[in-house]
C-alpha positions as CSV (number, residue, x, y, z in Angstrom):
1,X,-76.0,1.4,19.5
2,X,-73.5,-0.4,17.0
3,X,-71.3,-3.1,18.0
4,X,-71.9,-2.7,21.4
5,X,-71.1,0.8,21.2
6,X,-72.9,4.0,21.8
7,X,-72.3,5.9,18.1
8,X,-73.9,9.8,16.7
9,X,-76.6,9.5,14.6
10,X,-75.0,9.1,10.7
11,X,-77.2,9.1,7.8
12,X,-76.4,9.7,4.5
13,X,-78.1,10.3,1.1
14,X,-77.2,10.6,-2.5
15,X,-79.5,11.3,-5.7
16,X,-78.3,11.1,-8.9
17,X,-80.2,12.3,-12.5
18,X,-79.2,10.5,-15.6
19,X,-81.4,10.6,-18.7
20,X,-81.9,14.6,-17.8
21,X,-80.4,17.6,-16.2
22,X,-81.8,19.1,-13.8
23,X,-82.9,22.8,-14.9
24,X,-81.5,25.3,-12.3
25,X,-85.4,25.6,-11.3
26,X,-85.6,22.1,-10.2
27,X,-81.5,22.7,-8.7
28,X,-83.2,25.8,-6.3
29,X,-86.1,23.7,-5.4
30,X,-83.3,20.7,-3.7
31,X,-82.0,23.9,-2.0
32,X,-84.9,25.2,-0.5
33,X,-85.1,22.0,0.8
34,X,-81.9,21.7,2.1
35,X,-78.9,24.9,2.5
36,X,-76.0,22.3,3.0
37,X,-76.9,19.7,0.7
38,X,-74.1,19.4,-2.4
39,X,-76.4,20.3,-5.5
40,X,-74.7,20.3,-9.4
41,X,-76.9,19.7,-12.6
42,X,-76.8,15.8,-11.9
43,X,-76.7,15.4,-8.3
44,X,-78.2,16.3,-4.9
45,X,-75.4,14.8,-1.7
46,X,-75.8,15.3,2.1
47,X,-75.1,13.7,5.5
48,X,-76.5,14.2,8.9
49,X,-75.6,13.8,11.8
50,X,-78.3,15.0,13.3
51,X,-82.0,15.7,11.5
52,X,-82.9,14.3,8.8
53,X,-83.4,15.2,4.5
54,X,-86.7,17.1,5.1
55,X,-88.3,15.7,1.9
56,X,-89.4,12.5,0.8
57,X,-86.7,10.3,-1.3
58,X,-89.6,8.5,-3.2
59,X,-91.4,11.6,-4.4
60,X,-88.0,13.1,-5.1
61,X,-87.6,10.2,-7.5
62,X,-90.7,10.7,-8.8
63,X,-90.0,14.4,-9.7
64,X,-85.7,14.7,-10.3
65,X,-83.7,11.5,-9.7
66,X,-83.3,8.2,-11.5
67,X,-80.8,6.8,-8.8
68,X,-81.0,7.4,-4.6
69,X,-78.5,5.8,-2.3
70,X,-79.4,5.7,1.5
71,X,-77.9,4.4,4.6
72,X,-77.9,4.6,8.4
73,X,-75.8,3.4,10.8
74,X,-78.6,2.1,12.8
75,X,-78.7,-0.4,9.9
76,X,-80.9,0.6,6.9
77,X,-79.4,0.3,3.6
78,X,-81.8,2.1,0.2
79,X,-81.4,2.1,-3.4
80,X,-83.9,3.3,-5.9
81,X,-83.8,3.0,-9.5
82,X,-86.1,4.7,-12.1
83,X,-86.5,3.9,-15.6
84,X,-89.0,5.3,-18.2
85,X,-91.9,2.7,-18.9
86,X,-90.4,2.2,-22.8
87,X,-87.5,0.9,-21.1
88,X,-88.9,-1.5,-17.9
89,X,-92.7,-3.0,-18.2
90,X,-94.5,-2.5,-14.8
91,X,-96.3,-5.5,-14.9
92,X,-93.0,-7.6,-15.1
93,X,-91.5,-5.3,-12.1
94,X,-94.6,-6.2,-10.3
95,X,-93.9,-9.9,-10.5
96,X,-90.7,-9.4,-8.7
97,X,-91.2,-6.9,-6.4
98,X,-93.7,-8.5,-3.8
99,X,-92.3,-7.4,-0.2
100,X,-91.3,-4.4,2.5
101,X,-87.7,-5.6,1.1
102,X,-88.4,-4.9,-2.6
103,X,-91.4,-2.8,-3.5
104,X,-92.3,-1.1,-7.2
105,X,-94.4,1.8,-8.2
106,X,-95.1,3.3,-11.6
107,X,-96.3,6.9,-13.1
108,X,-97.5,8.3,-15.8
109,X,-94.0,7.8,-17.6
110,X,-91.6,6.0,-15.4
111,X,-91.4,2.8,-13.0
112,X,-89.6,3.4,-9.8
113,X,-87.7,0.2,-7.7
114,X,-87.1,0.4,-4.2
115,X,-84.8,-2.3,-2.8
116,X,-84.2,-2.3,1.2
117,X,-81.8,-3.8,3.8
118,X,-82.2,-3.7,7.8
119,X,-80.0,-5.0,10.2
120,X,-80.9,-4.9,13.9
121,X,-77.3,-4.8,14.8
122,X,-76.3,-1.8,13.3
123,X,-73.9,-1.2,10.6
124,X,-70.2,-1.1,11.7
125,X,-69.2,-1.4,8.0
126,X,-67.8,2.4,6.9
127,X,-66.9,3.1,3.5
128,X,-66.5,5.6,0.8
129,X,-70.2,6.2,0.6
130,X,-69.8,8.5,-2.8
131,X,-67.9,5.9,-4.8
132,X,-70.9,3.0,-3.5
133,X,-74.0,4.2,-6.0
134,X,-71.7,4.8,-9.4
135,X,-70.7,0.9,-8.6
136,X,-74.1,0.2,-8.6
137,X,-75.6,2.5,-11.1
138,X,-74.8,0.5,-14.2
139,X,-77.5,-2.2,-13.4
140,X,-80.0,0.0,-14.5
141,X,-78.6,0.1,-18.1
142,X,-78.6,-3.8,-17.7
143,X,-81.7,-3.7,-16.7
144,X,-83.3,-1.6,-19.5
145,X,-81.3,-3.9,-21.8
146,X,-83.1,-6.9,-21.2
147,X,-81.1,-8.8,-18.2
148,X,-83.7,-9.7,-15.6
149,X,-81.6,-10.4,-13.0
150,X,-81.5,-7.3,-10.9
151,X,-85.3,-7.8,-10.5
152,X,-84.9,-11.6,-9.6
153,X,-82.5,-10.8,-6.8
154,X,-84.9,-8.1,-5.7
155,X,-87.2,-11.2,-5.4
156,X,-84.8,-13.0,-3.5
157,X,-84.2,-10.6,-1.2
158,X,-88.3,-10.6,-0.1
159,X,-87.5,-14.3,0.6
160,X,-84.5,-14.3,2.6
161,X,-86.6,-11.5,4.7
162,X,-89.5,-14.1,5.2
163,X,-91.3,-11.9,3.6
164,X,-93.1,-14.8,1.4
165,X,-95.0,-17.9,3.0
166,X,-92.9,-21.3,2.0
167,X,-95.7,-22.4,-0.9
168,X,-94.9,-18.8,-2.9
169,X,-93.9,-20.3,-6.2
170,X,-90.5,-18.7,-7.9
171,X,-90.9,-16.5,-10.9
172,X,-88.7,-16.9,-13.7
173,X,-85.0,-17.5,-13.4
174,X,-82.8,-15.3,-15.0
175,X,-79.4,-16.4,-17.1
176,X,-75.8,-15.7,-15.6
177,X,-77.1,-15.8,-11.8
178,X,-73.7,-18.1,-11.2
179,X,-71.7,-15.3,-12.6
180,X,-73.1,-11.5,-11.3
181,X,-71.6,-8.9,-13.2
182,X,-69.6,-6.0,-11.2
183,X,-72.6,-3.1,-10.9
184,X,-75.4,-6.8,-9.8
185,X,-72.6,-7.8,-7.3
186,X,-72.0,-4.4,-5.7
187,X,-75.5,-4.3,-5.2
188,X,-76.3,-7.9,-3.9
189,X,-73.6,-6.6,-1.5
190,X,-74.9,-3.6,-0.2
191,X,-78.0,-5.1,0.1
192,X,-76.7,-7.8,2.6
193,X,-77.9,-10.8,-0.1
194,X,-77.0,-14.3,1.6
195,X,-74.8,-15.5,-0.7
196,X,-75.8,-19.1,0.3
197,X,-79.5,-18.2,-0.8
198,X,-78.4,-16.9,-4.0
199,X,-76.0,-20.0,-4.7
200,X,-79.0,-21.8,-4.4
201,X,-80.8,-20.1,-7.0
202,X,-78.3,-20.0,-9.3
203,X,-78.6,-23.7,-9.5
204,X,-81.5,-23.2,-12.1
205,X,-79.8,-20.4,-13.9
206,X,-77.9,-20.9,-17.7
207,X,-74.7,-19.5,-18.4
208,X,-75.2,-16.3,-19.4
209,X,-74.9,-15.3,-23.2
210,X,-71.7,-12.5,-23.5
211,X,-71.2,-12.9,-27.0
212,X,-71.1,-9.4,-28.0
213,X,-73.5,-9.0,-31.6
214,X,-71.2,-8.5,-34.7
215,X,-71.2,-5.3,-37.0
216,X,-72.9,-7.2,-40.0
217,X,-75.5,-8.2,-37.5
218,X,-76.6,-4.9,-36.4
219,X,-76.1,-3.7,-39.5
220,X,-78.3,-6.2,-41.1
221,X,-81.5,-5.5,-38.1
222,X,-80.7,-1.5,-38.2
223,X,-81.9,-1.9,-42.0
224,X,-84.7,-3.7,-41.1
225,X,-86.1,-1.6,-38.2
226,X,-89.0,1.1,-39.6
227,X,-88.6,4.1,-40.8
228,X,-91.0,6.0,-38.2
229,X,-88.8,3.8,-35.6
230,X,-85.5,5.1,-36.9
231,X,-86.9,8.7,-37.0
232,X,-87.9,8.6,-33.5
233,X,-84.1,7.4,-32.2
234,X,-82.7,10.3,-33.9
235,X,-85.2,12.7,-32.6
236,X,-84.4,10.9,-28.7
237,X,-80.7,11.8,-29.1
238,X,-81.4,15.5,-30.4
239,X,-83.5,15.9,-27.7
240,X,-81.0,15.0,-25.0
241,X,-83.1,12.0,-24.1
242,X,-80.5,9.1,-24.9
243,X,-79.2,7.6,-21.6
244,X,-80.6,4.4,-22.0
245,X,-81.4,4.3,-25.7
246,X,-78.1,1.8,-26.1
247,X,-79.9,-0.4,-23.7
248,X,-83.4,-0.2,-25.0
249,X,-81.8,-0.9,-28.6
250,X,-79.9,-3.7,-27.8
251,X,-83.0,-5.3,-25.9
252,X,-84.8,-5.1,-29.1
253,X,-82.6,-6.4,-30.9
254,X,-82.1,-9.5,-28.8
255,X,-85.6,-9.6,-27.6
256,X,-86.3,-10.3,-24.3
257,X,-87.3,-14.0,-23.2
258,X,-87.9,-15.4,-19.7
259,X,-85.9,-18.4,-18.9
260,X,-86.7,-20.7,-16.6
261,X,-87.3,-24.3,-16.9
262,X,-85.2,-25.9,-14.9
263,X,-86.0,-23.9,-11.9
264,X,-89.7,-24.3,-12.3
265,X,-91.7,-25.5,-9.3
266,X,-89.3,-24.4,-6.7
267,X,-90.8,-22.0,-3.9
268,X,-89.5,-19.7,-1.2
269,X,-89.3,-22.0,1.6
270,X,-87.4,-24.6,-1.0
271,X,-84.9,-22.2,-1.9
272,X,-84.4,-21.1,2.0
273,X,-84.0,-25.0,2.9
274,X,-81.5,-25.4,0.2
275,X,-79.4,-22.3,1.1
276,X,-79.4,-23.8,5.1
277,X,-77.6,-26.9,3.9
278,X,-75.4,-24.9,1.8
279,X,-74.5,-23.1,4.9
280,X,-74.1,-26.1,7.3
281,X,-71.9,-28.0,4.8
282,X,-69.5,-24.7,4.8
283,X,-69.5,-24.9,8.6
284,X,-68.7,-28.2,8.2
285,X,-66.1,-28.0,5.7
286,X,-64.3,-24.7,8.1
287,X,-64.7,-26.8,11.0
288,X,-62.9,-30.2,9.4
289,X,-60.3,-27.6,7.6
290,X,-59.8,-26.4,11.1
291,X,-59.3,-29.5,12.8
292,X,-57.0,-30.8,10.2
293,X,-54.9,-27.4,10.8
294,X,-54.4,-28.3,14.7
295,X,-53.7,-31.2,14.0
296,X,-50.6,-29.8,11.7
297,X,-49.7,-27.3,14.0
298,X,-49.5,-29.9,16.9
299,X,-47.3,-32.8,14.7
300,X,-45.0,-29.7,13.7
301,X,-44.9,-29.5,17.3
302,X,-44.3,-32.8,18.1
303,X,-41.9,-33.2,15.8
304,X,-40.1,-30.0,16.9
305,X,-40.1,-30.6,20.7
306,X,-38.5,-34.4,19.8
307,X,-35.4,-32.7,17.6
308,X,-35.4,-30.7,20.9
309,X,-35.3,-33.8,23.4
310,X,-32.8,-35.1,21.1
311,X,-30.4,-32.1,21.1
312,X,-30.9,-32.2,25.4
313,X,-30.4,-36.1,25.5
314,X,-26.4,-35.5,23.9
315,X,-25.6,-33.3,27.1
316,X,-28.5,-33.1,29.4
317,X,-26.0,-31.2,31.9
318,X,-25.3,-28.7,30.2
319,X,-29.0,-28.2,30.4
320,X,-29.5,-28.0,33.8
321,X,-26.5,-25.5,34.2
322,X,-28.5,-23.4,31.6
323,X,-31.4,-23.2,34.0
324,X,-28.9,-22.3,37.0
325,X,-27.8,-19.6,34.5
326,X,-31.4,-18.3,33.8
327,X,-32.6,-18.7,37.2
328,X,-29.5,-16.1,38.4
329,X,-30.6,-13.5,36.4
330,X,-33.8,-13.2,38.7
331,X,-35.6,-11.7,35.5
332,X,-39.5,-12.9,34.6
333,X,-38.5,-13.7,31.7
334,X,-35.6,-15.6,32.2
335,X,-38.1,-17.3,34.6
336,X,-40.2,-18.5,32.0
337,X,-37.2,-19.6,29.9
338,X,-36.2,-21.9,32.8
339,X,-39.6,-23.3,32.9
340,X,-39.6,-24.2,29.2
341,X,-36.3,-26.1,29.6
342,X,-37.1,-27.7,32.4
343,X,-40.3,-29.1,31.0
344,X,-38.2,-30.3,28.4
345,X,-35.9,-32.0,30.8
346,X,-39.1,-33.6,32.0
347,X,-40.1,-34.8,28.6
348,X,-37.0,-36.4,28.1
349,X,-37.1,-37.9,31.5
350,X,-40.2,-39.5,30.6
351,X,-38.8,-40.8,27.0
352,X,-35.7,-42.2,29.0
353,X,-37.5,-43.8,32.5
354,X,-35.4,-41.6,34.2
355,X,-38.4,-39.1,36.0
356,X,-37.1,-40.1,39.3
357,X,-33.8,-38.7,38.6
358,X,-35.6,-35.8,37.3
359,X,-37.7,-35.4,40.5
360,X,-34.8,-35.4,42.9
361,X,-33.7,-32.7,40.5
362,X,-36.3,-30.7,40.3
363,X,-36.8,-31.2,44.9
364,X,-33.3,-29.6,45.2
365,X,-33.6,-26.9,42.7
366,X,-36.8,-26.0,44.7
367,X,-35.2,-26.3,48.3
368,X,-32.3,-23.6,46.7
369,X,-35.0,-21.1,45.4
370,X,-37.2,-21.8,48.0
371,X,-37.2,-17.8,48.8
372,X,-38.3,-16.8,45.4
373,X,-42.0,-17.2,44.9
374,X,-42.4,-16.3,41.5
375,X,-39.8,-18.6,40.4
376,X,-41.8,-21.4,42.5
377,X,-45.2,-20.0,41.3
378,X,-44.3,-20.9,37.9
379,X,-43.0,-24.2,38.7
380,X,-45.7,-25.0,40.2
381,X,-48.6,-23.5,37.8
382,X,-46.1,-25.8,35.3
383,X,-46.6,-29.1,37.7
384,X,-42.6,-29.4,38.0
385,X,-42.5,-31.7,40.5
């Protein structure tokens, strides 16, 4: 049920390998798995309708995949990142990973994310599911290159879940939370991130750094790195093993700190109270923006309806005639032209002290229509009396 609708069943699932191939072993293990599923060197793609991926997604990370999209229309939303254990410390995945909503395991050479979204309701949201992971993909290059804020907003999303008592302290706050680059705000996207919650956090985040490093700067710490370390880049590249040695290099190179500071001491339940007054003070703003907009639309009105009275007041018999006019066409529409001008006739009435004139008016044009009960209908839904 989505919407309030009765849908099929639609789930689909993409897996994407990055740092390796996969050998066309591993490609005719994915199709014993699955005969429909679209398999290249890189990727393993299927829907269903109806049944499911007979395998599980987490070992299939474990063994093939460094990326996996999921979603369901019931609601469920997946993503899964792997990166090798040079690149990601386990320990510091651990700290930010602590719910159903964002859980981490590691092997013997890689650490695995698994980030998830449910929503009760259903998801009525349709999309070009194939374009959705390469939007997201790039934060795993970000992530192997030092910038912790994929993991914090994996933590965030555990809170926003109440997944975390009130009292359960916030870990470090990553820089540039204010300012999510395109891959981090794809994914805080998919993963239904309340962007209240996260405006919150960003309170105690810096400006990010951008400042790209200069030639004569890496030039300068390339001469300075080991000669064993050096070696072993070159051998990574000739090997094939080089997808996120960019990354890896550049996180050396700026070294990897934890900020936080000014976010220190703020807990779960602090950060939830702060994004619920964030919310209510954008209700309130949308409600006084509203207000202010009927207002608008009911001086335009105003103002409209008096140039109106003004025009009728020059030759308010001519008026009247037009109503005869309408009436005798005997069309509902013309009906509720009549009706219009005459309700004008009664505003000006009104303006002038003259709604005893009007009334006498207004008992004859009855009395000469009498026979049409439409006509009368409408005067009297109007109250033309």
């Amino acid at each position: 049920m989505v919407g309030g609708h009765t849908v099929s069943e639609y789930q689909y699932y993409e897996f994407v390998a990055l740092d390796e191939t996969l050998t066309p072993k591993q490609q005719g293990e994915l199709r014993a798995v699955s005969s429909r599923g679209r398999i290249t060197s890189s990727s393993f793609v299927n829907d269903y309708q109806w049944g499911d991926l007979k395998a599980d997604p987490a070992k299939w990370m474990e063994q093939y995949f460094d990326a996996h999209l999921y979603l369901a229309n019931w609601g469920t939303r997946r993503i899964m990142l792997r990166l090798p254990r040079a690149a990601l410390d386990p320990e510091t995945v651990e700290r930010f990973c602590v719910g159903d909503s964002a859980a981490s395991w590691a092997t013997r050479t890689h650490v695995i994310l698994d980030l998830r979204s449910e929503d009760e309701d259903g998801d009525d949201e349709w999309w070009d599911e194939e374009g959705r992971l390469a939007a997201i993909v790039p934060v795993r290059a970000e992530l192997a290159g030092g910038d912790r804020r994929l993991l914090y907003l994996a933590w965030l999303l555990c809170v926003q879940n109440r997944e975390l008592n009130g009292e359960y302290p916030e870990p470090s706050v990553p820089a540039g939370l204010a300012k999510l680059s395109g891959p981090l705000r794809a994914l805080a996207d998919f993963l239904r991130l309340d962007p209240d919650l996260l405006d919150a956090a960003a309170t105690a985040s810096r400006p990010l750094n951008e400042k790209e490093p200069s030639a004569v700067d890496l030039r300068r710490w390339v001469k300075s790195l080991p000669t064993a370390d050096k070696d072993e880049v070159l051998l990574r590249v000739l090997r094939g093993d080089a997808g996120l040695l960019r990354s890896e290099l550049l996180r050396r190179f700026h070294g990897v700190t934890e900020e936080s500071s000014a976010g220190e001491g703020r807990t779960a339940g602090d950060l939830l109270a702060a994004a619920e007054e964030r919310w209510a003070a954008r209700q309130q703003q949308q409600r006084a923006r509203e207000a202010a907009e009927r207002q608008r639309r009911e001086e335009a009105a105003a103002a409209a309806r008096e140039q109106r009275l003004g025009e009728l007041a020059r030759n308010p018999v001519r008026a009247w005639d037009q109503v005869d006019e309408l009436i005798a066409t005997k069309r509902p529409k013309d009906y509720d032209a009549a009706v219009t001008l005459l309700l004008d006739l009664q505003a000006l009435a009104v303006r002038e002290g003259e709604i005893f004139e009007f009334a006498e008016q207004m008992t004859r044009l009855r009395d000469r229509h009498a026979r049409k009960p439409s006509l009368i209908d409408r005067f009297n839904r109007a109250r033309l009396d």
